[in-house]
C-alpha positions, 0 to 999 in steps of 0.5 A, a space after each residue: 505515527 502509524 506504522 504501515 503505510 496502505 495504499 489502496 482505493 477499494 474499501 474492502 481492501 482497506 477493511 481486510 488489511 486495517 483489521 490485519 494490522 489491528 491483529 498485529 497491533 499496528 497502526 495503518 496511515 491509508 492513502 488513497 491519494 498517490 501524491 499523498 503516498 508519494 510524500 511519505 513513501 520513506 517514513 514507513 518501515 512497511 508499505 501495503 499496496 492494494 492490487 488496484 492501485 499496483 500500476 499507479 504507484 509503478 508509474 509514480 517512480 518511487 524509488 525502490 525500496 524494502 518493506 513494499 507489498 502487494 494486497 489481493 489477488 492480480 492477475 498476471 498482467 498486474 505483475 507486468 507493472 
């Protein structure tokens, strides 16, 4: 099983996250489905969210959670989600 669960669409985000996790030694599962995130929301202990995908997953009404964070850089708007 992995160990980071990555939702992201954007290649490069997939690319620069997947390359920080094997630093890490970590094993990322991507979802760039967000009903296929939504079923395994709870089985992660970390949960990387690429900016793009931010409104998405606030509209999904996943239930709050720890280990969530957000990858690249939003402007202020993103943060609104």
């Amino acid at each position: 099983m992995a160990d980071v669960l990555l939702i992201a669409q954007d290649a490069e985000a997939v690319d620069h996250v997947c390359a920080l996790a094997s630093a890490a030694e970590l094993r990322v599962e991507v979802a760039q489905d967000l009903d296929a995130a939504c079923l395994v929301w709870a089985r992660f202990t970390l949960i990387v969210i690429a900016v793009e995908r931010v409104a998405a997953v606030a509209r999904a009404n996943l239930p709050r959670r720890a280990g969530v964070v957000v990858y690249g850089n939003a402007d202020p708007q993103t943060w609104r989600a």
